[in-house]
C-alpha positions as CSV (number, residue, x, y, z in Angstrom):
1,X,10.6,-170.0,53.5
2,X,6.9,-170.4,51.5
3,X,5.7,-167.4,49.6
4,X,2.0,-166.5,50.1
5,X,0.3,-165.5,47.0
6,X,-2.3,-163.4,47.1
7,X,-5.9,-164.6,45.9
8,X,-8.5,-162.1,45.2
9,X,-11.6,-163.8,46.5
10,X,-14.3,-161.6,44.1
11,X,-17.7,-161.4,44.6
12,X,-20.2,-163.8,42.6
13,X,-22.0,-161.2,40.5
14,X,-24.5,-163.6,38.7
15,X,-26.8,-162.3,36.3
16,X,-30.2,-161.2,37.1
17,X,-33.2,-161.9,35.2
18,X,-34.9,-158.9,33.6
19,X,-38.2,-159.5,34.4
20,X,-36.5,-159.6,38.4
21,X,-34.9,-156.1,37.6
22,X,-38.5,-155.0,36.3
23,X,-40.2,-156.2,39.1
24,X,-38.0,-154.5,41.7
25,X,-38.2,-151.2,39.9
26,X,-41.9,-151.4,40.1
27,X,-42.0,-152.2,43.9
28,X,-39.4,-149.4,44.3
29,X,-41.7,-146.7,42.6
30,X,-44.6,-148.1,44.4
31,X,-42.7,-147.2,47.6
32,X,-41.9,-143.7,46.8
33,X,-45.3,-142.9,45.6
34,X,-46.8,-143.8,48.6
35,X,-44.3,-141.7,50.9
36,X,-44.3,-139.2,48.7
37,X,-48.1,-138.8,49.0
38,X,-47.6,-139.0,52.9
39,X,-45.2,-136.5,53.3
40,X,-47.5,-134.5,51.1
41,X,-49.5,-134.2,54.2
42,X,-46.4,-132.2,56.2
43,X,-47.2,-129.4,53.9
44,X,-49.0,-126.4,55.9
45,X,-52.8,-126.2,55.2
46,X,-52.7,-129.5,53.0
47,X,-54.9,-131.7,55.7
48,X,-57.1,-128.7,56.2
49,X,-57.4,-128.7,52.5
50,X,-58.4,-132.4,52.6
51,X,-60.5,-132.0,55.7
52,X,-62.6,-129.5,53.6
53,X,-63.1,-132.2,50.7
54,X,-60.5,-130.7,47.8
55,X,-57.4,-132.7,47.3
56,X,-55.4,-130.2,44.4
57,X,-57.8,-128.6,42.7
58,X,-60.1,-131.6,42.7
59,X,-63.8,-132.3,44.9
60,X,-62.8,-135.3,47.1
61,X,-65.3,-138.1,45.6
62,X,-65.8,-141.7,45.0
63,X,-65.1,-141.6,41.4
64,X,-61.9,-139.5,42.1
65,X,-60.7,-141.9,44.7
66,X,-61.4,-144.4,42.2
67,X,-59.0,-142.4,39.9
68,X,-56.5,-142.3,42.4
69,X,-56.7,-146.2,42.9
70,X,-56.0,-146.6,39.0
71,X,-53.4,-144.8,39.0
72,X,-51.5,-146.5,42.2
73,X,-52.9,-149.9,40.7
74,X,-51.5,-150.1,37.6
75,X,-48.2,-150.3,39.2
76,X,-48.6,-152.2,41.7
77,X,-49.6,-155.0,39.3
78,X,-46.6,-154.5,37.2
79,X,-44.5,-155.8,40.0
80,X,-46.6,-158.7,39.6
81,X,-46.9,-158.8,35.9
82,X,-43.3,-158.5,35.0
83,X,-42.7,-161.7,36.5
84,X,-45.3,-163.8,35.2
85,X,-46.1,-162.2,31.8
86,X,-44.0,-164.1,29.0
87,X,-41.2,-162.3,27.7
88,X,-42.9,-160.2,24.2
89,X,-45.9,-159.0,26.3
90,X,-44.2,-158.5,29.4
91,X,-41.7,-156.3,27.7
92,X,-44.4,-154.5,25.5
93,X,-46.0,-153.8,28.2
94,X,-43.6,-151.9,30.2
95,X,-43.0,-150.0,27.7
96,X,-45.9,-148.8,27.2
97,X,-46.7,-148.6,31.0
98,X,-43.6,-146.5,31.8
99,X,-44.0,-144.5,29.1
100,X,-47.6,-143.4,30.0
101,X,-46.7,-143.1,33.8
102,X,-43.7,-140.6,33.1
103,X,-46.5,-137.7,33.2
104,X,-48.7,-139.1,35.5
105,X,-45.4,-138.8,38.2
106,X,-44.5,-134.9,36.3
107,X,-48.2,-133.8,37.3
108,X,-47.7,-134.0,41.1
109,X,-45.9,-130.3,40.6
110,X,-48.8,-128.8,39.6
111,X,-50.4,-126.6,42.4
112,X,-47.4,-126.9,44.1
113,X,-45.8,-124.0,45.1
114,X,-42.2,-122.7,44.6
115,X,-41.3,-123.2,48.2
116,X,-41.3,-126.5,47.6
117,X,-39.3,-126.8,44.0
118,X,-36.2,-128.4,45.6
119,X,-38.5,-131.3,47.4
120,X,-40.9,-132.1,43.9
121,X,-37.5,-132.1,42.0
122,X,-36.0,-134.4,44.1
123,X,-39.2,-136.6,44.1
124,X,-40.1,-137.0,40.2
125,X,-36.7,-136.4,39.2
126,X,-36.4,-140.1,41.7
127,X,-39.4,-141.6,40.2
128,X,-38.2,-140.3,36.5
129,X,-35.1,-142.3,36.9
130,X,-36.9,-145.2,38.0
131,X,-39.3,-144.9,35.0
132,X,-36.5,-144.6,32.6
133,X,-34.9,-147.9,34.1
134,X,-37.6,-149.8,33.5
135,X,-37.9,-148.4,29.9
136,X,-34.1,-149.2,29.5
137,X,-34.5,-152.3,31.3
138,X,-37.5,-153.3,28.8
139,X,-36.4,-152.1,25.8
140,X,-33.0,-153.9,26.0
141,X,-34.4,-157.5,26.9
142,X,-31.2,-159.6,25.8
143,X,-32.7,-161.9,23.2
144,X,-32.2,-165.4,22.1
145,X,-31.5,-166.8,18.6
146,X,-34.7,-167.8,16.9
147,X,-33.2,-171.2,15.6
148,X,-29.6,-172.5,17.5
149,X,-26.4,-172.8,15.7
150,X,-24.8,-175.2,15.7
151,X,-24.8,-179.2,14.9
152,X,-28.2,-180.4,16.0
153,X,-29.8,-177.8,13.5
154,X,-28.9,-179.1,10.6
155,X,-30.9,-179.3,7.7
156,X,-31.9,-183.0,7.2
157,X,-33.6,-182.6,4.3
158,X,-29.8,-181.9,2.9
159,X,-28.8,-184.7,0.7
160,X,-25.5,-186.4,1.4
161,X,-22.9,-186.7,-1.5
């Protein structure tokens, strides 16, 4: 009679590059801003509101749409900046970026009003987390030894006795 043994057949869990992790966490933000800003519309009045040129507290115009394109720029150009920025910048940089846009997502709550608490938690606390991933992600870039150990760096200069 053969005994079976039992193999656990784990899953590969390879490692994955920061600047990938970055990257995803950008796109991922990118998505929720833009539904967020559509089911903005689902609230009573708000495409009246829009209809009558006022978006917030704000007179609908070319240099605030501009505004508004900055702000939804900026990351969508980190997804592609934190994969082809080199490591020091690209990590710098999303630092600082995060850092700045951790605000920028805390100010959709103002105007709002406390009928709809539950869903701006939800929303910023969601693009908060993301935010703080990246900063995480970022600010823990493994690093690599400035010079290898090992054999081949040797001084050569040594003198042999």
């Amino acid at each position: 009679m053969a005994i079976r043994t039992r193999t656990l057949n784990l899953l590969d869990n390879p490692p994955i590059p920061v600047q990938a992790k970055l990257a995803a966490a950008w796109t991922s933000l990118m998505f929720l801003v833009i539904y967020i800003d559509y089911f903005h519309l689902y609230q009573a009045g708000e495409i009246d509101k829009i209809r009558g040129g006022n978006i917030f507290a704000f007179e609908i115009s070319a240099t605030l749409m501009s505004v508004f394109f900055v702000i939804i720029a900026i990351p969508a150009l980190m997804v592609m900046l934190s994969i082809a920025m080199p490591a020091r910048v690209n990590r710098a940089t999303n630092l600082v970026v995060a850092s700045l846009y951790i605000p920028v997502m805390v100010f959709n709550v103002a105007g709002s009003s406390p009928d709809w608490a539950l869903y701006y938690g939800l929303t910023i606390g969601v693009e908060v987390l993301i935010l703080a991933f990246i900063l995480r992600s970022a600010w823990t870039w493994p690093r690599t030894p400035a010079i290898p150990a090992g054999p081949a760096t040797t001084d050569r200069r040594q003198v042999s006795v």
